[in-house]
Predicted model as a PDB file, atoms N, CA, C, CB and O in Angstrom, pLDDT in the B-factor column:
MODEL        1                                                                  
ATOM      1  N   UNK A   1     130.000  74.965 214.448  1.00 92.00           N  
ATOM      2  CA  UNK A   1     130.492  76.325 214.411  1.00 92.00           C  
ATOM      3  C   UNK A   1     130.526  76.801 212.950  1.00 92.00           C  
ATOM      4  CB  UNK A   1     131.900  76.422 215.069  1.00 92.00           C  
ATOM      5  O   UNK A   1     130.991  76.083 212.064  1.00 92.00           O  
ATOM      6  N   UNK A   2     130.124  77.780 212.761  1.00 95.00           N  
ATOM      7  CA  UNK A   2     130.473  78.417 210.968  1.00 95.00           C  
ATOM      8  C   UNK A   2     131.608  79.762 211.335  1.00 95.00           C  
ATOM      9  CB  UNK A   2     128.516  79.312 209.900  1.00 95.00           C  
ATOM     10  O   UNK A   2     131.847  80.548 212.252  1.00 95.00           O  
ATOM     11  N   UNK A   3     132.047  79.455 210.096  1.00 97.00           N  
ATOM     12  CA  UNK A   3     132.748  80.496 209.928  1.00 97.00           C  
ATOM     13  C   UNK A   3     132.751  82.207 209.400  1.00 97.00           C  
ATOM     14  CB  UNK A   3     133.297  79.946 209.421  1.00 97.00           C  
ATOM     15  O   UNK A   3     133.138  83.320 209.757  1.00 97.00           O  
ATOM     16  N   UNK A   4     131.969  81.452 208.217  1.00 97.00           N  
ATOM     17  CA  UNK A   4     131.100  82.372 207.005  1.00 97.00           C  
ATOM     18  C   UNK A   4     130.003  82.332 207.144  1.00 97.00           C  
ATOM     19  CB  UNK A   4     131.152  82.071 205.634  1.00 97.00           C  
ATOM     20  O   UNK A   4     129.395  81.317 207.482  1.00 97.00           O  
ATOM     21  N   UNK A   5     129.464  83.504 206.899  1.00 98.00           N  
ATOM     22  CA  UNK A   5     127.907  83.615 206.379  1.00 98.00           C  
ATOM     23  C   UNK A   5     127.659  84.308 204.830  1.00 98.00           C  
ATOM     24  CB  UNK A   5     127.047  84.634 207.534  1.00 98.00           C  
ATOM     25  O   UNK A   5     127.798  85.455 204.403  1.00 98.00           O  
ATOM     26  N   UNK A   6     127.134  82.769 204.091  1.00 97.00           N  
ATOM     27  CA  UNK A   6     126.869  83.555 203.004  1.00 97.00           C  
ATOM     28  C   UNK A   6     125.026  83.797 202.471  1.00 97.00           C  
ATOM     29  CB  UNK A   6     127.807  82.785 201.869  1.00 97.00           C  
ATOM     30  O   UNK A   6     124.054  83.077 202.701  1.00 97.00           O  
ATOM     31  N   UNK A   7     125.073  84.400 202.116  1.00 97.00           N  
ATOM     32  CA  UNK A   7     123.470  85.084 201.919  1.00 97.00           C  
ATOM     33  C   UNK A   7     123.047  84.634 200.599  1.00 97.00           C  
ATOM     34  CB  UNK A   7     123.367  86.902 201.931  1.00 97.00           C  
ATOM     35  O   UNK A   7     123.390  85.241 199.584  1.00 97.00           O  
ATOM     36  N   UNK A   8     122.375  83.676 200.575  1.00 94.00           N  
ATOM     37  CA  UNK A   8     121.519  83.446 199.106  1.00 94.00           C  
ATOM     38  C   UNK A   8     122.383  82.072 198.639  1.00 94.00           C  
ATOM     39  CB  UNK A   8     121.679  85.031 197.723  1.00 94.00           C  
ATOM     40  O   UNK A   8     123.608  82.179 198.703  1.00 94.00           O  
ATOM     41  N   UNK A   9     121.824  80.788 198.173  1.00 90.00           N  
ATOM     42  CA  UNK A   9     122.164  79.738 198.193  1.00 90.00           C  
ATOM     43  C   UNK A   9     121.950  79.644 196.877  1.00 90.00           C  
ATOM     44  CB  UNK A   9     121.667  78.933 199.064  1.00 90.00           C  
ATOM     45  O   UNK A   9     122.263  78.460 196.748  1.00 90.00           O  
ATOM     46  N   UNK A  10     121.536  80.133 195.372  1.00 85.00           N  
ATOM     47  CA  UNK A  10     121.527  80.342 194.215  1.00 85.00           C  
ATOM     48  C   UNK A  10     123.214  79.859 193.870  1.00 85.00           C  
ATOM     49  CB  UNK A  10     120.977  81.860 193.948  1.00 85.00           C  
ATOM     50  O   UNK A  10     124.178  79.603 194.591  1.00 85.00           O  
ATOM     51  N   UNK A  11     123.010  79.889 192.518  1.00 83.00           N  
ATOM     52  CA  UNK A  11     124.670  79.302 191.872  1.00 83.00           C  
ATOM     53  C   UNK A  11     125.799  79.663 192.661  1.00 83.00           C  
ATOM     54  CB  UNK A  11     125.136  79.963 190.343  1.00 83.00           C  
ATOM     55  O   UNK A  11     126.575  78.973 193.323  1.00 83.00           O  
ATOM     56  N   UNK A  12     125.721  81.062 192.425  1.00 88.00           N  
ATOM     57  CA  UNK A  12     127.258  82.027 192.904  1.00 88.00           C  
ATOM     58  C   UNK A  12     127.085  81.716 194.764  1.00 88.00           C  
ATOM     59  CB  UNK A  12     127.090  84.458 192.352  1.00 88.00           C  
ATOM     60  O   UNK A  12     128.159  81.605 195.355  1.00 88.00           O  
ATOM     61  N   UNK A  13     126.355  81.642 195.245  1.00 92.00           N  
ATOM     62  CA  UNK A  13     126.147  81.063 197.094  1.00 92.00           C  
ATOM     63  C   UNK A  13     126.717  79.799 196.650  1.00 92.00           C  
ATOM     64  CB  UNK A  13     124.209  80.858 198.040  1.00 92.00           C  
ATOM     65  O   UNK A  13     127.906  79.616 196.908  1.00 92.00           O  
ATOM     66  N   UNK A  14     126.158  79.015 196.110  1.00 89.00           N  
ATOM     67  CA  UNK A  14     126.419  77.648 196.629  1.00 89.00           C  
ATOM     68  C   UNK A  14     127.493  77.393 195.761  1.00 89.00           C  
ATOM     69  CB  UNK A  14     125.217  76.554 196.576  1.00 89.00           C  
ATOM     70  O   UNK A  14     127.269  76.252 195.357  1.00 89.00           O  
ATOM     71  N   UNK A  15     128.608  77.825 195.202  1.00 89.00           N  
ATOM     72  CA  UNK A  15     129.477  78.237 194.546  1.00 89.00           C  
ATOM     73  C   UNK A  15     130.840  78.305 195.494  1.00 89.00           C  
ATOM     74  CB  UNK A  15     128.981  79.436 193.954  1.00 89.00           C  
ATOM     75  O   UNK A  15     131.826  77.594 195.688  1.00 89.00           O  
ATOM     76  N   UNK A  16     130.404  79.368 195.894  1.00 93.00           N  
ATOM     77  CA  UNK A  16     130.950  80.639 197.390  1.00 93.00           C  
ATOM     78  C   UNK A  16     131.072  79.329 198.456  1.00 93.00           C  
ATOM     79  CB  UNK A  16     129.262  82.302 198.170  1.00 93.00           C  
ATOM     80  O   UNK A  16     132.063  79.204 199.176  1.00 93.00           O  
ATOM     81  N   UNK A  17     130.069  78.471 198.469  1.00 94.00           N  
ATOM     82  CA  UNK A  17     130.258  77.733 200.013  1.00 94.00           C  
ATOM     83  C   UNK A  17     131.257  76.329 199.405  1.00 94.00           C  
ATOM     84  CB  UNK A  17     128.300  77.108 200.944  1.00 94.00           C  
ATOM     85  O   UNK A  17     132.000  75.889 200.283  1.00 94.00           O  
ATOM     86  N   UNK A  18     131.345  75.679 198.189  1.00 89.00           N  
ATOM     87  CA  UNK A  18     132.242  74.766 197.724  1.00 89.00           C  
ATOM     88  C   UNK A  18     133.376  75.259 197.951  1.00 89.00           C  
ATOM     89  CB  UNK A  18     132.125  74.407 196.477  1.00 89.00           C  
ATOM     90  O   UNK A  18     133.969  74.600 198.806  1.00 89.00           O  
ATOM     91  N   UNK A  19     134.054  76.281 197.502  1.00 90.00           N  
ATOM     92  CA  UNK A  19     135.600  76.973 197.944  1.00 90.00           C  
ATOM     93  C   UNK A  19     135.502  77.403 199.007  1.00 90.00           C  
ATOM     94  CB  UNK A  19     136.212  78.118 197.194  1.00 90.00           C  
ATOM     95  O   UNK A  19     136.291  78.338 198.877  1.00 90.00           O  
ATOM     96  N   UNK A  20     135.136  77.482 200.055  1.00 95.00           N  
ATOM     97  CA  UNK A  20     134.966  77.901 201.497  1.00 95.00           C  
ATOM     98  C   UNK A  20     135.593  76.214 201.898  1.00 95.00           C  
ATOM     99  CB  UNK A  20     133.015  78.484 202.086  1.00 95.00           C  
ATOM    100  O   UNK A  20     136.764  75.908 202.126  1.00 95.00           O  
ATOM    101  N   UNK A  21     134.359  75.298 201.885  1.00 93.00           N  
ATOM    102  CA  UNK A  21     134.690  73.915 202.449  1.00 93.00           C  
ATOM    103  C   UNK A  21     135.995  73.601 201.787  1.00 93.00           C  
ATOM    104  CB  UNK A  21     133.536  72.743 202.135  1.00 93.00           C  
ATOM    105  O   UNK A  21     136.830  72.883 202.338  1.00 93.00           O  
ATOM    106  N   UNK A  22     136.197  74.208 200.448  1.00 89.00           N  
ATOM    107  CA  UNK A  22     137.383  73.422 199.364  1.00 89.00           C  
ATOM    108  C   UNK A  22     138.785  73.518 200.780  1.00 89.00           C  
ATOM    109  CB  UNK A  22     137.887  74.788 197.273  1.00 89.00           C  
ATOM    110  O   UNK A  22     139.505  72.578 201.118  1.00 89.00           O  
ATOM    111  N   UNK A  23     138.810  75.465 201.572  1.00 94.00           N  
ATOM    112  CA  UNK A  23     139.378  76.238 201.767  1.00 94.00           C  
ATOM    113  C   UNK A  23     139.748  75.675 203.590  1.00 94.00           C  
ATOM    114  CB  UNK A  23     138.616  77.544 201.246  1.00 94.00           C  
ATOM    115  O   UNK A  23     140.711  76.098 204.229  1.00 94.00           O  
ATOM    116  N   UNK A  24     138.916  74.854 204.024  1.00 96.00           N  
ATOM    117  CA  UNK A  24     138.613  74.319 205.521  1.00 96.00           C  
ATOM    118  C   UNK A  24     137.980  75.161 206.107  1.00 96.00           C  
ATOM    119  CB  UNK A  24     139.700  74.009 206.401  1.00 96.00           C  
ATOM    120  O   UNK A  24     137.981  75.156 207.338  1.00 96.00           O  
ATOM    121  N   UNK A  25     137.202  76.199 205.323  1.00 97.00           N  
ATOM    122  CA  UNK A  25     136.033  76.827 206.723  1.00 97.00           C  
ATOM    123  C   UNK A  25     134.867  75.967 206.428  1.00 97.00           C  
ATOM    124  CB  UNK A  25     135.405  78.800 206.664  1.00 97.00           C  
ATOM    125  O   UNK A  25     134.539  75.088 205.632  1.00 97.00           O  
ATOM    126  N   UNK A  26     134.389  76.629 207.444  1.00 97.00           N  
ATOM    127  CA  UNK A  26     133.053  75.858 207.474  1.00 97.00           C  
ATOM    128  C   UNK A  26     131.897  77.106 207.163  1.00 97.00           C  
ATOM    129  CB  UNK A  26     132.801  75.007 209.150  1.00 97.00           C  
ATOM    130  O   UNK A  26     131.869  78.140 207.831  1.00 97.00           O  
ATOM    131  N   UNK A  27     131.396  76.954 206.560  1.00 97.00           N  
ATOM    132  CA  UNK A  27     130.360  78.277 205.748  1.00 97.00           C  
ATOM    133  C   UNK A  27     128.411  77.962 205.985  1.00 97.00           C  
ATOM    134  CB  UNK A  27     130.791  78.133 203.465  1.00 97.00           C  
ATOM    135  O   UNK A  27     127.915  76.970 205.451  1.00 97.00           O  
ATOM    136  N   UNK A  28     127.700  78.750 206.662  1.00 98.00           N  
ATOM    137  CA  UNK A  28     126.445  78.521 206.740  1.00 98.00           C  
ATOM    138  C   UNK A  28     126.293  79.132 205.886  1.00 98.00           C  
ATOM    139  CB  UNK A  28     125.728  78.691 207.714  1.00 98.00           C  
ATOM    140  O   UNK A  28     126.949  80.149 205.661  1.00 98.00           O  
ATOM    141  N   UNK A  29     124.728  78.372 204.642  1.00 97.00           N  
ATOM    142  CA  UNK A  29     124.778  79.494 203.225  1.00 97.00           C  
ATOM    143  C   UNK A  29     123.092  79.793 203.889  1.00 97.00           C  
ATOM    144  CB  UNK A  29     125.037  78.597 200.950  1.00 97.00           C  
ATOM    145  O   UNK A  29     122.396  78.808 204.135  1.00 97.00           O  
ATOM    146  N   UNK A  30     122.620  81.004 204.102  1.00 96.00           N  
ATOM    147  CA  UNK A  30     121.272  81.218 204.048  1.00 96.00           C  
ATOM    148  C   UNK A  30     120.294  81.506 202.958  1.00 96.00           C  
ATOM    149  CB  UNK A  30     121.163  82.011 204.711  1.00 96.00           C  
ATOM    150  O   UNK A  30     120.725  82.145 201.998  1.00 96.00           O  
ATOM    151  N   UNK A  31     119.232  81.190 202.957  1.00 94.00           N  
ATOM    152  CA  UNK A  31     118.266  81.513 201.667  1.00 94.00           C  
ATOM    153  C   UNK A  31     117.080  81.276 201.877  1.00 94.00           C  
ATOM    154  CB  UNK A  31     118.497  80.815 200.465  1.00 94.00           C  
ATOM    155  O   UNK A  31     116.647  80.336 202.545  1.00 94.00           O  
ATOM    156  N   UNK A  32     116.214  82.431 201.110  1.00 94.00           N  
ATOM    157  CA  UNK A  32     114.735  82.872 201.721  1.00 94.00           C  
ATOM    158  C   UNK A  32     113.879  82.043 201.384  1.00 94.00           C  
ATOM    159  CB  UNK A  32     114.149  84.166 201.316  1.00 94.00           C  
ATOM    160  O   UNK A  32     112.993  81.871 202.221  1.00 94.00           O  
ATOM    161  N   UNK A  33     113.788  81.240 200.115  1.00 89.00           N  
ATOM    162  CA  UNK A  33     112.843  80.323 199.589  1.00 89.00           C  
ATOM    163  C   UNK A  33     112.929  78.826 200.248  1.00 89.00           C  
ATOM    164  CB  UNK A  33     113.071  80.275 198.063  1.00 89.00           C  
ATOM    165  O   UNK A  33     113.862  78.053 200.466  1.00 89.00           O  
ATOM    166  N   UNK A  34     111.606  78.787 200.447  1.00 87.00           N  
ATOM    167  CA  UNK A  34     111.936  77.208 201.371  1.00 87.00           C  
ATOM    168  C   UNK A  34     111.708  75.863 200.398  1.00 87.00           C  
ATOM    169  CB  UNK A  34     110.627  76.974 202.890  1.00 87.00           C  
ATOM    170  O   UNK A  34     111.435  74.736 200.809  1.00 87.00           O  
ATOM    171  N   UNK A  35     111.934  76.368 198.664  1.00 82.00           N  
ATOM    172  CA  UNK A  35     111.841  75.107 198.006  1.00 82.00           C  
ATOM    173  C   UNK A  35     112.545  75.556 196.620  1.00 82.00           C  
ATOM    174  CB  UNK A  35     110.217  74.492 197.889  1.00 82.00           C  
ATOM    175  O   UNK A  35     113.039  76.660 196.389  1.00 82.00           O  
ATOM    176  N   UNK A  36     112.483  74.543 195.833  1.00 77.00           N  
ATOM    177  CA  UNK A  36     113.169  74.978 194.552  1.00 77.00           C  
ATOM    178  C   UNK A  36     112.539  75.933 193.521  1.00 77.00           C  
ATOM    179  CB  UNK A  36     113.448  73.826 193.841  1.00 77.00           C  
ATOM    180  O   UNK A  36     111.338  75.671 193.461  1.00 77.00           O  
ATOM    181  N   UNK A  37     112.841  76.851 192.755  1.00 76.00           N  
ATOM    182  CA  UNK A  37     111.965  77.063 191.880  1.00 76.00           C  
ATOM    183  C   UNK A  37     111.385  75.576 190.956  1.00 76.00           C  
ATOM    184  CB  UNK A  37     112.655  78.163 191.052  1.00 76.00           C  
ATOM    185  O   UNK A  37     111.753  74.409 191.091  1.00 76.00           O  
ATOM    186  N   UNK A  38     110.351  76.169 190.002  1.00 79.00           N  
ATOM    187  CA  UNK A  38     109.829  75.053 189.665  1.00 79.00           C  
ATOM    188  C   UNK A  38     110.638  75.512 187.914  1.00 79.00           C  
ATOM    189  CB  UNK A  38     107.866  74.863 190.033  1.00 79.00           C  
ATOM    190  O   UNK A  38     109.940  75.036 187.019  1.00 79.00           O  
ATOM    191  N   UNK A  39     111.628  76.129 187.473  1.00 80.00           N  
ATOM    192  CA  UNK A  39     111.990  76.213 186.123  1.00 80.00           C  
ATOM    193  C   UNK A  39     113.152  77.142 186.243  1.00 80.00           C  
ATOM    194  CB  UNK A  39     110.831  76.697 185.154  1.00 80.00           C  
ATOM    195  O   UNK A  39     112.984  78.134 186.952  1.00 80.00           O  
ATOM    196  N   UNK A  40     114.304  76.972 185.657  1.00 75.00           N  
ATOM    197  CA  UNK A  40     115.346  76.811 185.497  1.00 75.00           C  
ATOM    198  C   UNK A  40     116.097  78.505 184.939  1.00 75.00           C  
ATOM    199  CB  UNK A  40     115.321  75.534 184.609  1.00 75.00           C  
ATOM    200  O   UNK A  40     116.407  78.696 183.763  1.00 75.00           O  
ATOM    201  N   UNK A  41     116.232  79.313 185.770  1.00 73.00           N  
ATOM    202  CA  UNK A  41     116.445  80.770 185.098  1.00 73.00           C  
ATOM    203  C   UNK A  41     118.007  80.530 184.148  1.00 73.00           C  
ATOM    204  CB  UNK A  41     116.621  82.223 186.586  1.00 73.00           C  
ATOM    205  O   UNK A  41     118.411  81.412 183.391  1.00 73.00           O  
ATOM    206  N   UNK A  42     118.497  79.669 184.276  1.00 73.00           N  
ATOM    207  CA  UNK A  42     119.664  79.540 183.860  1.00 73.00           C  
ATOM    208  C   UNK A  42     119.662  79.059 182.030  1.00 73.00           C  
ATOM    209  CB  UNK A  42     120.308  78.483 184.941  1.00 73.00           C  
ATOM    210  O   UNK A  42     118.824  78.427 181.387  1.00 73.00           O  
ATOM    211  N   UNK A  43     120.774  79.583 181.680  1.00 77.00           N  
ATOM    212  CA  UNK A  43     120.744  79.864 179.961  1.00 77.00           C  
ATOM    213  C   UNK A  43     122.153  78.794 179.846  1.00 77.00           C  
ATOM    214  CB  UNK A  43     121.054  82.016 179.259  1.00 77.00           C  
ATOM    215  O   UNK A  43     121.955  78.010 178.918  1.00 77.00           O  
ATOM    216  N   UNK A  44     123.300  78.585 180.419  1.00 79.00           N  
ATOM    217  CA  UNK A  44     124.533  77.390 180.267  1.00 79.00           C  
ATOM    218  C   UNK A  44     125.352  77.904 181.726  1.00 79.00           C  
ATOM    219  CB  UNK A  44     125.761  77.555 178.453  1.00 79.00           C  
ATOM    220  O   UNK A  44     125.188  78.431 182.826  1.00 79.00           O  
ATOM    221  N   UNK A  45     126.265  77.355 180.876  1.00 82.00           N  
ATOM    222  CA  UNK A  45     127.427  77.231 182.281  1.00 82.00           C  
ATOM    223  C   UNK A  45     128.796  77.550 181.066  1.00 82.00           C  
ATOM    224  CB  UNK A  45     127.521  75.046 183.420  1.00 82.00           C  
ATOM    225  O   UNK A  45     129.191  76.738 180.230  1.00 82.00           O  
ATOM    226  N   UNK A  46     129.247  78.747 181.253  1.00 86.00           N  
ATOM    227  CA  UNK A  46     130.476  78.916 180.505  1.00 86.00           C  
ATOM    228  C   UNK A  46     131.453  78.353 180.861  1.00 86.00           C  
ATOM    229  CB  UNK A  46     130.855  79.997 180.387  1.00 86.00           C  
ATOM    230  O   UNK A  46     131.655  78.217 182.068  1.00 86.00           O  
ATOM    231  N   UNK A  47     132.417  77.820 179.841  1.00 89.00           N  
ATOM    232  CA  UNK A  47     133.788  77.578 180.263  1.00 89.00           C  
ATOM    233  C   UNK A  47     134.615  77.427 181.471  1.00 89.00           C  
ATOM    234  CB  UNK A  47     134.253  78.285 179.854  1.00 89.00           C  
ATOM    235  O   UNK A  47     134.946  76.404 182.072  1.00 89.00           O  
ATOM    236  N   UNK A  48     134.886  78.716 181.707  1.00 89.00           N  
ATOM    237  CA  UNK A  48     135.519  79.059 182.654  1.00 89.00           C  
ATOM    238  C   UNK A  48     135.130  78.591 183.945  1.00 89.00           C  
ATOM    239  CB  UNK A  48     135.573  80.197 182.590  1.00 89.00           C  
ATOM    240  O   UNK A  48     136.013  78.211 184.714  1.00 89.00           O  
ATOM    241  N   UNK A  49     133.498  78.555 184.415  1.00 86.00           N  
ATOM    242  CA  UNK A  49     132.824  78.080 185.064  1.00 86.00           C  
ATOM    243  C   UNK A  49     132.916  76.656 185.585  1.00 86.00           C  
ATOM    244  CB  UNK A  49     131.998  78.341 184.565  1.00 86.00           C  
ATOM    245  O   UNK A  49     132.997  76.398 186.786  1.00 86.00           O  
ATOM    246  N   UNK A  50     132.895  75.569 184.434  1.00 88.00           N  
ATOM    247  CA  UNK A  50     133.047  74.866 184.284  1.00 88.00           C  
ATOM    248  C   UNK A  50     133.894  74.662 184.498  1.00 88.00           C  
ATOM    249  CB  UNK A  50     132.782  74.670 183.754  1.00 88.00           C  
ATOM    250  O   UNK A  50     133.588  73.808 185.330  1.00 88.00           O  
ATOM    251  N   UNK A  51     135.694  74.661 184.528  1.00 89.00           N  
ATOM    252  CA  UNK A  51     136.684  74.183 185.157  1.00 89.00           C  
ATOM    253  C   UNK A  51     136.843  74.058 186.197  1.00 89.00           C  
ATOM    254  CB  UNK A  51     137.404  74.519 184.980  1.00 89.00           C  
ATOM    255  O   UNK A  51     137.350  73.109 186.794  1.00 89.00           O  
ATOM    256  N   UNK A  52     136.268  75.377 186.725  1.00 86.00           N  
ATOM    257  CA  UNK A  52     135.876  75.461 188.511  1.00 86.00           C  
ATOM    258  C   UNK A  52     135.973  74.554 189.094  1.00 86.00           C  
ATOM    259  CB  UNK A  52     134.628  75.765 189.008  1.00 86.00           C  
ATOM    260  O   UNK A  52     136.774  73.977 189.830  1.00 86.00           O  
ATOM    261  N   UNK A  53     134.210  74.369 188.334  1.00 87.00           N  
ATOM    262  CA  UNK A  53     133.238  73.050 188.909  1.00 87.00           C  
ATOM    263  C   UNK A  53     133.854  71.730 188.811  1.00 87.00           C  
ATOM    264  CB  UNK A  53     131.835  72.864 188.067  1.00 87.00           C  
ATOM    265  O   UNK A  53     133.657  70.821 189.618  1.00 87.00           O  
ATOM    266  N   UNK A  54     134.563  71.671 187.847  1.00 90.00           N  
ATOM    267  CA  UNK A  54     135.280  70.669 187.889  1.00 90.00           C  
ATOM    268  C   UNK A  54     136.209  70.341 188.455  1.00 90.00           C  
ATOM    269  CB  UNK A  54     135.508  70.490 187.201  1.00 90.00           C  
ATOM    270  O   UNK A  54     136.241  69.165 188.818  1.00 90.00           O  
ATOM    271  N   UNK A  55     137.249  71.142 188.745  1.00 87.00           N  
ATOM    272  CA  UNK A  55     138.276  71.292 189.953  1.00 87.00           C  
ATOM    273  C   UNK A  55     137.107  70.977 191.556  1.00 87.00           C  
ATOM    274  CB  UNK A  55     139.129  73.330 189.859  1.00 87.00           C  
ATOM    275  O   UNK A  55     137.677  70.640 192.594  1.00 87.00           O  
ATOM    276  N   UNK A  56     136.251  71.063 191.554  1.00 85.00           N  
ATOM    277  CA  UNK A  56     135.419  70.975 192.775  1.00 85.00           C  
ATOM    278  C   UNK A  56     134.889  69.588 192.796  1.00 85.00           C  
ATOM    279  CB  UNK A  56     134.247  72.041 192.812  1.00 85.00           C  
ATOM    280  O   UNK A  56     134.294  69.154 193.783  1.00 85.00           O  
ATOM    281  N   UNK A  57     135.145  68.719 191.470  1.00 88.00           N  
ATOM    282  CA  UNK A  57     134.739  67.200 191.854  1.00 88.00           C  
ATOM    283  C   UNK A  57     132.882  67.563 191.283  1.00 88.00           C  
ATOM    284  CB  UNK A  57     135.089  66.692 194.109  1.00 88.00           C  
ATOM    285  O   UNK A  57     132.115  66.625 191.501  1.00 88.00           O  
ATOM    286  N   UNK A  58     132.207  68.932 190.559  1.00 86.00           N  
ATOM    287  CA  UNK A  58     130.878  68.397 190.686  1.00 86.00           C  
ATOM    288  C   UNK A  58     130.526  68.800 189.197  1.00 86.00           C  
ATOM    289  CB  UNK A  58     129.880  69.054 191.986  1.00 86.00           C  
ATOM    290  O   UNK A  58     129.342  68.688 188.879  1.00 86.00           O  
ATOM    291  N   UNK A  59     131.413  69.251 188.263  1.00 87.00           N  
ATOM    292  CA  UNK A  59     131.774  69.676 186.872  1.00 87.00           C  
ATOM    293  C   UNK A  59     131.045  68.272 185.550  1.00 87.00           C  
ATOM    294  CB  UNK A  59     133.840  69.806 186.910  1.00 87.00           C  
ATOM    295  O   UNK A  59     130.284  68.359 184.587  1.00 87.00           O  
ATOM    296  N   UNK A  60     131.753  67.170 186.174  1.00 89.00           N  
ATOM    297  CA  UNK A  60     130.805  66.429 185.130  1.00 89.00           C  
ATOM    298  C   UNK A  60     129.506  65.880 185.642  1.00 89.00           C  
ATOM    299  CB  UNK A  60     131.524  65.232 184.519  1.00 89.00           C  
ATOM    300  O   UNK A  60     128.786  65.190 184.920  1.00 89.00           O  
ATOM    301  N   UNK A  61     129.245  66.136 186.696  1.00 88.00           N  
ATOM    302  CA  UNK A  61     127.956  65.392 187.233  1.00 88.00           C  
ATOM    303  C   UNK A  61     126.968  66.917 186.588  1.00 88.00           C  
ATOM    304  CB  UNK A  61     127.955  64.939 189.460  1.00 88.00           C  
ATOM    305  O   UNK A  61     125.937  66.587 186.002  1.00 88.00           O  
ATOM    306  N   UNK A  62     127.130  67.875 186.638  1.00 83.00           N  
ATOM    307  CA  UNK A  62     126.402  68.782 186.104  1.00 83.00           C  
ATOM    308  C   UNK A  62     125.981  69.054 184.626  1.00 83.00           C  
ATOM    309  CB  UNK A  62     126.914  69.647 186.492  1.00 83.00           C  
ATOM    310  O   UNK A  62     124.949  69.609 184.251  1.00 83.00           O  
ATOM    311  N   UNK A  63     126.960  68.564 183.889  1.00 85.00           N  
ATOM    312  CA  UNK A  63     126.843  68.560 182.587  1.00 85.00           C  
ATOM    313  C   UNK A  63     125.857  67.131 182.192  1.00 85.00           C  
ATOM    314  CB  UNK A  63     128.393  68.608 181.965  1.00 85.00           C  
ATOM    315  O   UNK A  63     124.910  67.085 181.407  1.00 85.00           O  
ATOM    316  N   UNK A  64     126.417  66.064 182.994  1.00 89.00           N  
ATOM    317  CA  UNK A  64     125.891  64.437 182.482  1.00 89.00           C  
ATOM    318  C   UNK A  64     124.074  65.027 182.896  1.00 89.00           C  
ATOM    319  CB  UNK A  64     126.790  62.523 183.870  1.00 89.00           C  
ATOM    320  O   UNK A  64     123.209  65.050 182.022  1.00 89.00           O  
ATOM    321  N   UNK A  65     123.820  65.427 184.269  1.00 84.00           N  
ATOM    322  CA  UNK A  65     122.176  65.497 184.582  1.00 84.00           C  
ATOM    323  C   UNK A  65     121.642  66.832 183.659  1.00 84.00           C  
ATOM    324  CB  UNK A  65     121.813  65.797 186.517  1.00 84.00           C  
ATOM    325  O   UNK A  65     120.415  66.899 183.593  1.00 84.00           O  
ATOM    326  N   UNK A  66     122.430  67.960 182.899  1.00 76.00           N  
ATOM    327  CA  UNK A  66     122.019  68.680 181.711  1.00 76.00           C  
ATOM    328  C   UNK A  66     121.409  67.975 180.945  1.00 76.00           C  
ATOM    329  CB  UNK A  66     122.925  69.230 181.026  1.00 76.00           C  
ATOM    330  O   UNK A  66     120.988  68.435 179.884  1.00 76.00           O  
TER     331      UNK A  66                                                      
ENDMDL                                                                          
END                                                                             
């Protein structure tokens, strides 16, 4: 069963669906591309961001595979 539907599985989606599960729903994330890009649009991960992620248990695994 889902609860949520979130649209687009990019940072802020798959972001959106960690505090959903954090939250006990259960969240289907949809997204149009059926593979990864092949290069990285992303420039860092600010601060603030980063505590998040870290409060989410996935904060240093993101920085260590940086």
């Amino acid at each position: 069963m889902t609860d949520v539907i979130v649209v687009g599985a990019g940072p802020v989606g798959l972001f959106l669906g960690l505090r959903l599960c954090e939250r006990g729903l259960r969240p289907r994330l949809l997204e149009r591309r059926a593979g990864a890009r092949g290069e990285s649009r992303s420039i860092g991960i600010h601060p603030p961001a980063l505590e998040r992620l870290d409060r989410l248990g996935v904060g240093r695994r993101l920085v260590e595979r940086g």
